[in-house]
C-alpha positions in Angstrom: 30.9 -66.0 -59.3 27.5 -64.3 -58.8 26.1 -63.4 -56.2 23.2 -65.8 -54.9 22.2 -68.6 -53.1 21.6 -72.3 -54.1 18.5 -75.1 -53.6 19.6 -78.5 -55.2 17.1 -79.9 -56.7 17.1 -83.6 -57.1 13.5 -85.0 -58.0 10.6 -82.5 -58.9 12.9 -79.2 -58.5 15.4 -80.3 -61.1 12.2 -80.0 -63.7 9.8 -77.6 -62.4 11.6 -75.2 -59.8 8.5 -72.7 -59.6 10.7 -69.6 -58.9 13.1 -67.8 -61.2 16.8 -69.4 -61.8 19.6 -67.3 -62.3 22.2 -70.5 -62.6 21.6 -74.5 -63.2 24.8 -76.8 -62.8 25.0 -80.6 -62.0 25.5 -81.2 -58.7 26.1 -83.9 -56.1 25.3 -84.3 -52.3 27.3 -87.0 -50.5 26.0 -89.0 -48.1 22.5 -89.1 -49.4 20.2 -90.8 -52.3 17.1 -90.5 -54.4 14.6 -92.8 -53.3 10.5 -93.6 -53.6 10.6 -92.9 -49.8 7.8 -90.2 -49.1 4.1 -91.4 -49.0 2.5 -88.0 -50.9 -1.2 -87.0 -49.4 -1.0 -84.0 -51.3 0.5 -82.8 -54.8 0.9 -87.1 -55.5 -1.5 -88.8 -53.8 -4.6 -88.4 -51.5 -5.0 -89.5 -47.5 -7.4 -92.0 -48.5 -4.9 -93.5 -51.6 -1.4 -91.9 -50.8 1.0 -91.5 -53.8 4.4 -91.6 -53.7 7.2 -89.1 -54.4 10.8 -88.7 -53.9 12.7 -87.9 -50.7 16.5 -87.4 -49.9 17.1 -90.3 -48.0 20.2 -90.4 -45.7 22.8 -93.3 -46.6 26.9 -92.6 -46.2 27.5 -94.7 -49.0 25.7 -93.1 -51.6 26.1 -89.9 -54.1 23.0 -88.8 -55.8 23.5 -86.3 -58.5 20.9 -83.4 -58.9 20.9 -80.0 -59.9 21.8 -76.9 -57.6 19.7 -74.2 -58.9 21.8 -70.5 -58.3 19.1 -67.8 -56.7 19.5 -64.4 -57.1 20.2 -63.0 -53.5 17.1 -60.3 -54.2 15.0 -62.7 -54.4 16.0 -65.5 -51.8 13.6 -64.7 -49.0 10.4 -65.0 -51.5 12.1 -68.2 -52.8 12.7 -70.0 -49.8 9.0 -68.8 -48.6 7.5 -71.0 -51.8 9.8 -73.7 -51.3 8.6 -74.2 -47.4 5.3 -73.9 -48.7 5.9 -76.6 -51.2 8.0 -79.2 -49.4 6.8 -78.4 -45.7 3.5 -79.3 -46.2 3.1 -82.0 -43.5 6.7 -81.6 -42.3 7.7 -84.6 -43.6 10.7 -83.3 -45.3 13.7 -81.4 -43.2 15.6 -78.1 -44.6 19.2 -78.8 -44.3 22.3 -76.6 -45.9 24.0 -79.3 -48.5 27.5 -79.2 -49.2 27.8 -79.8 -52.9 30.1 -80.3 -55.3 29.0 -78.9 -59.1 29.7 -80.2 -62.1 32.7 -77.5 -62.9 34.4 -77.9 -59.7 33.2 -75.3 -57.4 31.7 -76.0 -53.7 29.0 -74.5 -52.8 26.4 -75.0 -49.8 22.7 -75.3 -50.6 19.1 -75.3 -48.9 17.8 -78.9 -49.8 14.8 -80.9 -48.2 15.7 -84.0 -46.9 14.1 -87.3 -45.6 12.2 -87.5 -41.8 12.9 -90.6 -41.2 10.7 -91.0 -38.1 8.2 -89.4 -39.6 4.8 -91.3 -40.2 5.3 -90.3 -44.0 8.6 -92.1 -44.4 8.1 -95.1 -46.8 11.7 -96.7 -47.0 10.9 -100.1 -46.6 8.9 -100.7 -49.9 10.3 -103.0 -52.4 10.6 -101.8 -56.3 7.0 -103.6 -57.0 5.0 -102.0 -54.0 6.7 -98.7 -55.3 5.3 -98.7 -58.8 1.9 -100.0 -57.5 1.3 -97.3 -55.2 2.6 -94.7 -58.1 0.5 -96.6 -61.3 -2.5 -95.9 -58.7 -2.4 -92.7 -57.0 -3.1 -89.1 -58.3 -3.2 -85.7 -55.8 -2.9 -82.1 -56.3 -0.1 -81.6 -58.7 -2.2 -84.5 -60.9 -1.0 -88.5 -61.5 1.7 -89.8 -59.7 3.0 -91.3 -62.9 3.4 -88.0 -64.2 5.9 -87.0 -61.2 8.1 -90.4 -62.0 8.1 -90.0 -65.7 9.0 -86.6 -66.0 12.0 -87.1 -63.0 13.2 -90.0 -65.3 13.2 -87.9 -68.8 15.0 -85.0 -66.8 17.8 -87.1 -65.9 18.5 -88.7 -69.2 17.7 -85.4 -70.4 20.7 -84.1 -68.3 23.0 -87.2 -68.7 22.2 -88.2 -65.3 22.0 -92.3 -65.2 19.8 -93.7 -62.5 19.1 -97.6 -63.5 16.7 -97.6 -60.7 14.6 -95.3 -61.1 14.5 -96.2 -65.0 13.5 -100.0 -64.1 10.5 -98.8 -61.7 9.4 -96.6 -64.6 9.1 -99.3 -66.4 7.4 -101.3 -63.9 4.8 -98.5 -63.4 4.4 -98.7 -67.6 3.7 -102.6 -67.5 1.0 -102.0 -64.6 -0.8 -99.1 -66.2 -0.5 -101.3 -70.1 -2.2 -104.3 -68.2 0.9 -106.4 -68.0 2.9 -107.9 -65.3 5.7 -106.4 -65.2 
């Protein structure tokens, strides 16, 4: 194997990493899930109309599947210096070391941001239809929140990666922004 270090990636990271990737394998951290869980004031959302984005939420039953993303040692120190100025913006998110297990068999451990769960930003509570209302809505930084949602869908059908739930709020958001209950 090369040498490097890993980030897993499994929302905005799996399609827009910002830094250079020397490796990309499906991946999945136990113990956690994708989830609608973050209220975004900045890249998604405002302070005055909050998006929504996606968090790594801790739950011992779960698996989520994602995409550890190989760095070349070089470069790690400039790459985990963007990535804390990406997802540490209002602290919201936690960096842990992942234990992972890729797609070809190997283990590897890598940097991830996971949920705060105290933290004032932590939306887990919301049901599927306050979800897609807040992201139909909101727009911040990094442009609409829709944009964040659909491209996070395409990448994991793109990849082969099913999540049913993520597909149905999607379509939710689509309903609300054609006019339509959904």
């Amino acid at each position: 194997m090369d040498a490097g270090r890993w980030v897993f990636g499994y929302g905005s990271l799996m399609w827009a990493p910002d830094f250079p990737v020397a490796e990309r394998v499906i991946a999945q951290a136990e113990g956690w899930r994708r989830s609608f869980c973050l209220l975004s004031i900045c890249h998604r959302g405002t302070e005055q109309r909050p998006g929504l984005v996606l968090g790594l939420d801790a739950d011992p039953r779960r698996v989520c599947t994602g995409v550890a993303l190989r760095v070349d040692e070089a470069i790690w120190p400039e790459v985990v210096a963007g990535l804390r100025t990406r997802e540490l913006v209002t602290q919201a998110y936690a960096e842990a070391m992942l234990p992972l297990a890729l797609a070809d068999g190997r283990r590897v451990e890598a940097l991830g941001y996971v949920m705060r769960r105290e933290h004032w930003q932590y939306a887990g509570h919301l049901t599927p239809a306050e979800q897609a209302a807040i992201i139909a809505g909101a727009r911040g930084g990094r442009g609409p929140n829709t944009d964040y949602l659909y491209n996070t869908v395409a990448h994991l059908a793109e990849m082969g990666i099913p999540d049913p739930a993520l597909e149905t709020l999607a379509a939710q958001v689509r309903a609300i922004e054609g006019g339509r209950c959904p």
